[in-house]
TORKOL-4160 file (C-alpha; in steps of 0.2 Angstrom, whole numbers, padded with zeros to 4 digits, m for minus):
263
<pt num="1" X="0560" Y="0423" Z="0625"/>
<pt num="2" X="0545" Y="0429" Z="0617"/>
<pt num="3" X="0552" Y="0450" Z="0616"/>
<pt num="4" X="0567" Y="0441" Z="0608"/>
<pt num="5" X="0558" Y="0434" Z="0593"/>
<pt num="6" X="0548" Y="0447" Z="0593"/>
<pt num="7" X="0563" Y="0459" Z="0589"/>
<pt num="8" X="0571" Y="0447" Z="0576"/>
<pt num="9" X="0554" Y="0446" Z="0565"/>
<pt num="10" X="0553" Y="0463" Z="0566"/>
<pt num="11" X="0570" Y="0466" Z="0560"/>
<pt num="12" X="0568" Y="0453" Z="0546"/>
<pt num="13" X="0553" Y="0463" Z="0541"/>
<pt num="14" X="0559" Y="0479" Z="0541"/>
<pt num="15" X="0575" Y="0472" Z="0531"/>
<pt num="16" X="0563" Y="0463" Z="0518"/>
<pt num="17" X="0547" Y="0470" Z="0517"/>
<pt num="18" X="0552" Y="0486" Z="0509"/>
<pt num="19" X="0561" Y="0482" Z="0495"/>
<pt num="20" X="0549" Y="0469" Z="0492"/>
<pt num="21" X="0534" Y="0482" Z="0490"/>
<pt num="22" X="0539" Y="0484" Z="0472"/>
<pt num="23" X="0540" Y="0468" Z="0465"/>
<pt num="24" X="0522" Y="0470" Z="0461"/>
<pt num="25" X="0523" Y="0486" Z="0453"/>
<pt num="26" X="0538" Y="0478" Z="0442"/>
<pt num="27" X="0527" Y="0462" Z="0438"/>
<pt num="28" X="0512" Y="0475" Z="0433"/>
<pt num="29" X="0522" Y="0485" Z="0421"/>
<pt num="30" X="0532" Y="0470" Z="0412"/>
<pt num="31" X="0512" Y="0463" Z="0413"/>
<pt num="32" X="0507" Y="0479" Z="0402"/>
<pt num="33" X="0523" Y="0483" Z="0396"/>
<pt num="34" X="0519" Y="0499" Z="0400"/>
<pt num="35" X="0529" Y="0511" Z="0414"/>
<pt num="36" X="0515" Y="0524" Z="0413"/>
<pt num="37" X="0511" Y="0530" Z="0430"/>
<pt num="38" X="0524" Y="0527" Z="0440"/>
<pt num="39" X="0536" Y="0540" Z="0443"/>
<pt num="40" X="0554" Y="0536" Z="0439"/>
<pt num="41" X="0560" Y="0549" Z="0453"/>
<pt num="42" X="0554" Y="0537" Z="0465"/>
<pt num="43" X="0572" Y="0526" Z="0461"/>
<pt num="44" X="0582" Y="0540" Z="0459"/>
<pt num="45" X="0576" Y="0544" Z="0477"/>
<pt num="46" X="0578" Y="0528" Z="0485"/>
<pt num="47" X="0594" Y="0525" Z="0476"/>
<pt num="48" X="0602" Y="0539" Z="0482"/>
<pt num="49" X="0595" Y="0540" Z="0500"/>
<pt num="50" X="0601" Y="0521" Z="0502"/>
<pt num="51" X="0617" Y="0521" Z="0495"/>
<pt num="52" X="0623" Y="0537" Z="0507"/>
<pt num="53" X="0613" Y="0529" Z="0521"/>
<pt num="54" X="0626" Y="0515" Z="0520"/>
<pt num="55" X="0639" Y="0530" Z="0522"/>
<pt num="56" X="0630" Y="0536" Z="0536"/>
<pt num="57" X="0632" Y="0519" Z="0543"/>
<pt num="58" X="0649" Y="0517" Z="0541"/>
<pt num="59" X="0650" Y="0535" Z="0555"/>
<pt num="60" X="0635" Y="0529" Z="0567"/>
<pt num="61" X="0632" Y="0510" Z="0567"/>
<pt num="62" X="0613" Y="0510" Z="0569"/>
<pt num="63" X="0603" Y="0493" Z="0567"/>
<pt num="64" X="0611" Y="0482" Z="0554"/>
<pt num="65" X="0593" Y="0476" Z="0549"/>
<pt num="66" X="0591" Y="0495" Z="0542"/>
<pt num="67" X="0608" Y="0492" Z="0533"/>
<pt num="68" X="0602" Y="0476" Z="0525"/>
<pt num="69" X="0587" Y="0485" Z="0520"/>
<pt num="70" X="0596" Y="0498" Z="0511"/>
<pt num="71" X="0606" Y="0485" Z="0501"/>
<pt num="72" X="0592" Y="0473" Z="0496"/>
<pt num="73" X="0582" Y="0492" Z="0493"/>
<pt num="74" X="0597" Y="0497" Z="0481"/>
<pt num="75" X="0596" Y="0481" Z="0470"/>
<pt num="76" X="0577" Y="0479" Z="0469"/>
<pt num="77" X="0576" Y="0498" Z="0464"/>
<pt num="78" X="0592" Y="0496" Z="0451"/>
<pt num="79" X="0579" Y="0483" Z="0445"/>
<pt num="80" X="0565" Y="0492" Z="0443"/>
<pt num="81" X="0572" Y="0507" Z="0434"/>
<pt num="82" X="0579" Y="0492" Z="0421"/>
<pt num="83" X="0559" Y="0490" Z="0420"/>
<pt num="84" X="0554" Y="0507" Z="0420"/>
<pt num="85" X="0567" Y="0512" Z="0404"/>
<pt num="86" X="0563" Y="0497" Z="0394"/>
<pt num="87" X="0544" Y="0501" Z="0394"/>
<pt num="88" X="0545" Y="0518" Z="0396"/>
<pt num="89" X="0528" Y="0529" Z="0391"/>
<pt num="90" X="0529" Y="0531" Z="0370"/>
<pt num="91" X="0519" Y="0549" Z="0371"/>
<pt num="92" X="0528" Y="0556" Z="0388"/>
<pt num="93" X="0534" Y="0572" Z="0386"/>
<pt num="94" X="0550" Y="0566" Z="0389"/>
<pt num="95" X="0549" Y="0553" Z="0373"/>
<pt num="96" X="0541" Y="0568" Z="0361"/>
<pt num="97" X="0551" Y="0582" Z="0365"/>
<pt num="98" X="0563" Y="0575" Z="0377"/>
<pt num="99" X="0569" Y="0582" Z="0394"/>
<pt num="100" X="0564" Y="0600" Z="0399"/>
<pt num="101" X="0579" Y="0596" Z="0416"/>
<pt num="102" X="0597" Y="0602" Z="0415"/>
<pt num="103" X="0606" Y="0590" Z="0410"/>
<pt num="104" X="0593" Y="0578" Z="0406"/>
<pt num="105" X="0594" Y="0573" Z="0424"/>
<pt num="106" X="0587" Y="0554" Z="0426"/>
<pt num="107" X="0579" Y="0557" Z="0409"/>
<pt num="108" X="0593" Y="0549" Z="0399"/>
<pt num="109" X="0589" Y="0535" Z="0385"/>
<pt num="110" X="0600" Y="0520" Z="0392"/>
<pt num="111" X="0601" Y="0511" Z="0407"/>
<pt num="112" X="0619" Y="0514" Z="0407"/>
<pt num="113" X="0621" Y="0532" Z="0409"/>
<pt num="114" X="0612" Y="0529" Z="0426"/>
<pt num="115" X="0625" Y="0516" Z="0432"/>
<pt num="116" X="0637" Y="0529" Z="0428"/>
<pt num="117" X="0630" Y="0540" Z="0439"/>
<pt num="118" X="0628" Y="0531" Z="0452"/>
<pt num="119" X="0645" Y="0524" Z="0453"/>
<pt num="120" X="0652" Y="0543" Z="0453"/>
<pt num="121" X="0637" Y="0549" Z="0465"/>
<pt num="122" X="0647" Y="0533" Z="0476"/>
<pt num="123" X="0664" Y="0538" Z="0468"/>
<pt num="124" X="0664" Y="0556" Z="0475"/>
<pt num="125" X="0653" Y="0554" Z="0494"/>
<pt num="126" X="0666" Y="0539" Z="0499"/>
<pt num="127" X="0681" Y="0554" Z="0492"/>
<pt num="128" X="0675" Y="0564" Z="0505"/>
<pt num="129" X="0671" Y="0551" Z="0517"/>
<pt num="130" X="0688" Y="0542" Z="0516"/>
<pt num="131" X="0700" Y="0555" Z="0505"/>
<pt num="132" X="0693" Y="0569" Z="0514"/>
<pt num="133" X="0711" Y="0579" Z="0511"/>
<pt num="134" X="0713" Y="0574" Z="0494"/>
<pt num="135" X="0707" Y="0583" Z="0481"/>
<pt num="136" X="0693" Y="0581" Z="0468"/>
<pt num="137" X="0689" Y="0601" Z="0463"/>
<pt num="138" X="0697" Y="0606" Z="0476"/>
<pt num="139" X="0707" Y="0603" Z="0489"/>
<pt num="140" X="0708" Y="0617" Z="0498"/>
<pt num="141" X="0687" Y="0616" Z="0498"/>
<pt num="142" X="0687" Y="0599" Z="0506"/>
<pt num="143" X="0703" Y="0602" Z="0518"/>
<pt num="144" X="0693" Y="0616" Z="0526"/>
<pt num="145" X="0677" Y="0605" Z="0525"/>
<pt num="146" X="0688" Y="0590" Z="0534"/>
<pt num="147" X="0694" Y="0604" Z="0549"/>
<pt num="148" X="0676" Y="0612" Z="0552"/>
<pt num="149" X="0668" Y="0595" Z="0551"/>
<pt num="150" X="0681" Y="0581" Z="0552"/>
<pt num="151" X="0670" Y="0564" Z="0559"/>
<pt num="152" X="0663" Y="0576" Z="0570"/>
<pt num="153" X="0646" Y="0568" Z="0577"/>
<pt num="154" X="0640" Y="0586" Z="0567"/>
<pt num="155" X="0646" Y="0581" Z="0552"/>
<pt num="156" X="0639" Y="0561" Z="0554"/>
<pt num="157" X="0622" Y="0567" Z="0560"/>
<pt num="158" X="0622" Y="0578" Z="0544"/>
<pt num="159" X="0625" Y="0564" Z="0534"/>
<pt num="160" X="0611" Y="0554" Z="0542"/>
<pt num="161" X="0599" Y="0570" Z="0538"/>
<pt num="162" X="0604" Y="0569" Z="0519"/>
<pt num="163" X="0601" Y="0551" Z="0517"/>
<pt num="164" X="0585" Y="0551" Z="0530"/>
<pt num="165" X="0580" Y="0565" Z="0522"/>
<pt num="166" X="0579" Y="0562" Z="0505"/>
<pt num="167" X="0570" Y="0546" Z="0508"/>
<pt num="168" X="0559" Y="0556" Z="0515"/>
<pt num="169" X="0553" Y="0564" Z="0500"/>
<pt num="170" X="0552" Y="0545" Z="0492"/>
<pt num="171" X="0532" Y="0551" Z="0489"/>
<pt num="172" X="0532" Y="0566" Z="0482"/>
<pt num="173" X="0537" Y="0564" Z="0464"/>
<pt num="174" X="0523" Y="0549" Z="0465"/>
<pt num="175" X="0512" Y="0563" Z="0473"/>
<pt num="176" X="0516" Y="0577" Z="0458"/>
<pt num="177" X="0511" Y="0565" Z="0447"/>
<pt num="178" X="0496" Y="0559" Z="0453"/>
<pt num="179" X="0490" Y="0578" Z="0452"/>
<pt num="180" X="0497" Y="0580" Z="0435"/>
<pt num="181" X="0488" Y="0566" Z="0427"/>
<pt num="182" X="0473" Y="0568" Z="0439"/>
<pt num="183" X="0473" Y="0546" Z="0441"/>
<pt num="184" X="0483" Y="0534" Z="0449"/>
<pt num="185" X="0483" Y="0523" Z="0434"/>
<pt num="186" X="0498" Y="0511" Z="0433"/>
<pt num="187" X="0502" Y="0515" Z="0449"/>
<pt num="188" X="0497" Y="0499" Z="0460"/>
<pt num="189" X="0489" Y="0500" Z="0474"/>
<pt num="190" X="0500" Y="0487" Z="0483"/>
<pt num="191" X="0514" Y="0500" Z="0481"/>
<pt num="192" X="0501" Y="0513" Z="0490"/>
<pt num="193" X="0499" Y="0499" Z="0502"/>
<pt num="194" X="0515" Y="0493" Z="0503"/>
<pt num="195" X="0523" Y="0511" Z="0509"/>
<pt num="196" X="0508" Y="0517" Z="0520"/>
<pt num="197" X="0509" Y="0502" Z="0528"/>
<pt num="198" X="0527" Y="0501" Z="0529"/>
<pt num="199" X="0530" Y="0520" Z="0535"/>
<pt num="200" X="0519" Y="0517" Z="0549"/>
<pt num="201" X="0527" Y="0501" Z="0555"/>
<pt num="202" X="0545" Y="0508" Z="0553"/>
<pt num="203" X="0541" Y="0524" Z="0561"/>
<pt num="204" X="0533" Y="0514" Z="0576"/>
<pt num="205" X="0547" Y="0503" Z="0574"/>
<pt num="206" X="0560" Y="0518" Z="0576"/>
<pt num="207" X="0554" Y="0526" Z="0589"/>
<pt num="208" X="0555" Y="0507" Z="0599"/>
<pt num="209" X="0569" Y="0501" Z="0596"/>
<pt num="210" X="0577" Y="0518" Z="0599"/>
<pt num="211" X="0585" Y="0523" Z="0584"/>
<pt num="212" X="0592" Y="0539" Z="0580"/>
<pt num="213" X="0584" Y="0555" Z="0580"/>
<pt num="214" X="0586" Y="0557" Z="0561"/>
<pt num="215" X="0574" Y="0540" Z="0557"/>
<pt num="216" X="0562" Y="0548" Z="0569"/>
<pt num="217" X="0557" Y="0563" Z="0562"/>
<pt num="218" X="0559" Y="0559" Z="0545"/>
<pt num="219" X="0549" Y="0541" Z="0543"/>
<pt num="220" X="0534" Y="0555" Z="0551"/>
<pt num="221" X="0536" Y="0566" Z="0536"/>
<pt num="222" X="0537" Y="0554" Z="0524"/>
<pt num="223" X="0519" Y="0544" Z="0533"/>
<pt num="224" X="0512" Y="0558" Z="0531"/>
<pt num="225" X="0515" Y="0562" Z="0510"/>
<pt num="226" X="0510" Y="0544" Z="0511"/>
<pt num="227" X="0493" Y="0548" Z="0518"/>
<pt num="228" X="0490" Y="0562" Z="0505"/>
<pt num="229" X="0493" Y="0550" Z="0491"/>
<pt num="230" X="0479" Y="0539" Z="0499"/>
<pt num="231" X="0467" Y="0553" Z="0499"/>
<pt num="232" X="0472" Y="0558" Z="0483"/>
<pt num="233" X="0467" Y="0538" Z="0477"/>
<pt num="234" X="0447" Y="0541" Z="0485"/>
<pt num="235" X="0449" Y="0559" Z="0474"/>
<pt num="236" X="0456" Y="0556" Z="0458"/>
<pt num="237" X="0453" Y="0536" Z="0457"/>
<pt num="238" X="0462" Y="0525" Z="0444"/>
<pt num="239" X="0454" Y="0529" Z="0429"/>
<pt num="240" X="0467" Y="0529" Z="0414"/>
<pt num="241" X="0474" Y="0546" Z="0409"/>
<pt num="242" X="0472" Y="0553" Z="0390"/>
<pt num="243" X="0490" Y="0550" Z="0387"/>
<pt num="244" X="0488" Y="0532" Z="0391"/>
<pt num="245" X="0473" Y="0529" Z="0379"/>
<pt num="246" X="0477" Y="0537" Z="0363"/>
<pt num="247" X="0482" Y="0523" Z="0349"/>
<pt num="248" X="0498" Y="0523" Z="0339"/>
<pt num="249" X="0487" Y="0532" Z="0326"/>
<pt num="250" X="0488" Y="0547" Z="0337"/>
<pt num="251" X="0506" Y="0547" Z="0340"/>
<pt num="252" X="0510" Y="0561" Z="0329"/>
<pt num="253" X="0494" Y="0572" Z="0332"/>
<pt num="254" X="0500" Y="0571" Z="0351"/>
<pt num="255" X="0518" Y="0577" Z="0347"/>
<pt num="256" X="0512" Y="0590" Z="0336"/>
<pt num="257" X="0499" Y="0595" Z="0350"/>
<pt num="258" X="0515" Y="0595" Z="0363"/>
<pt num="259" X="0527" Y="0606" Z="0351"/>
<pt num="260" X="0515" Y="0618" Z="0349"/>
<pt num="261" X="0511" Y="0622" Z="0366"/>
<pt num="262" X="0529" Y="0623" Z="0368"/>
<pt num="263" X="0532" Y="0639" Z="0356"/>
């Protein structure tokens, strides 16, 4: 009896405790009204890795804790990016001199042109989940696509390498930042916490309950970005970056500065 509830508390957790991890970090930067710090990749990441984990689910029914997971991760991240554009940083790059990415990719000014996004990122991978001989740019592309790879366990275990795998690299924008601004200010340590913590106990968790191969290796890669994020916490501390210091009064001396290194 004991295993049993063992097993259904661990599920809960690994269904809950994730997205949870960022309530804090949303309370924190409504508190300051501030999103400096934290990378906005990190729910470009987890929105994209969730979203075609649930396809991945739909070709290899692994836990249906995992799935709940990545719905309940879906809307706590559709949340905090809400957060993140509202308070945006006033003297980011990004606000001075706008987005150096093609396209402006997860750069753009309002929340909706993210929703767009995502409903054609979900638009187009169900096309070639479901519609696999129709066409979207071409279908003679996805009708050989569909013949090589078809619902082949191939093509299913590819799928689950995507989604892992770009969940996987969750850390690393959070990790580029970190060296960039050489401080973990605005970025709470009970986010740090929250996904060292919860790698380990997922990967451990994984490698129990015997799921595919795909979580395996991947939770490991992502544990141990997480790791390098703690040592860079004991190396660069949490002292507030120049950026996040100056006063409104320096607002146009800090996008003059920014211009000029840009000619």
């Amino acid at each position: 009896m004991a295993p049993g509830w063992v097993s259904t508390l661990a599920s809960i957790g690994m269904a809950v405790g994730p997205p949870l991890v960022y309530a804090d970090q949303a309370v924190s930067i409504i508190r300051k009204k501030d999103a400096t710090g934290f990378s906005r990749d990190v729910t470009a990441i987890l929105l994209l890795a969730n979203i075609t984990r649930c396809f991945f689910w739909l070709g290899e029914r692994f836990e249906f804790a995992l799935l709940m997971q990545s719905v309940l991760m879906i809307l706590a991240q559709l949340a905090l990016l809400y957060i993140c554009i509202l308070y945006r940083p006033r003297l980011s790059h990004e606000a001075l001199l706008g987005s150096s990415r093609p396209f402006g990719f997860w750069q753009w000014p309002t929340y909706t042109q993210y929703i767009e996004f995502l409903a054609g990122f979900m638009l187009v991978v169900f096309h070639f989940w479901a519609y696999p001989g129709l066409t979207v740019l071409s279908s003679l592309l996805q009708a050989i696509l569909y013949l090589i790879l078809g619902r082949s366990p191939i093509f299913v275990g590819a799928l689950g390498y995507i989604a892992l795998g770009l969940e996987s690299t969750l850390p690393i924008p959070q990790l580029i930042s970190n060296y960039r601004q050489k401080s973990l200010y605005g970025f709470r340590m009970s986010t740090l916490l929250g996904w060292a913590g919860g790698d380990l106990f997922k990967t451990v968790y994984f490698f129990l309950q015997h799921s595919p191969l795909q979580f395996k290796v991947c939770a490991i890669f992502q544990l141990s970005i997480d790791f390098a994020i703690v040592l860079q916490r004991f190396t660069y501390g949490n002292a507030p970056p120049i950026s996040a210091i100056l006063n409104e009064d320096d607002e146009l001396e800090a996008a003059l500065a920014l211009a000029e290194e840009q000619r």
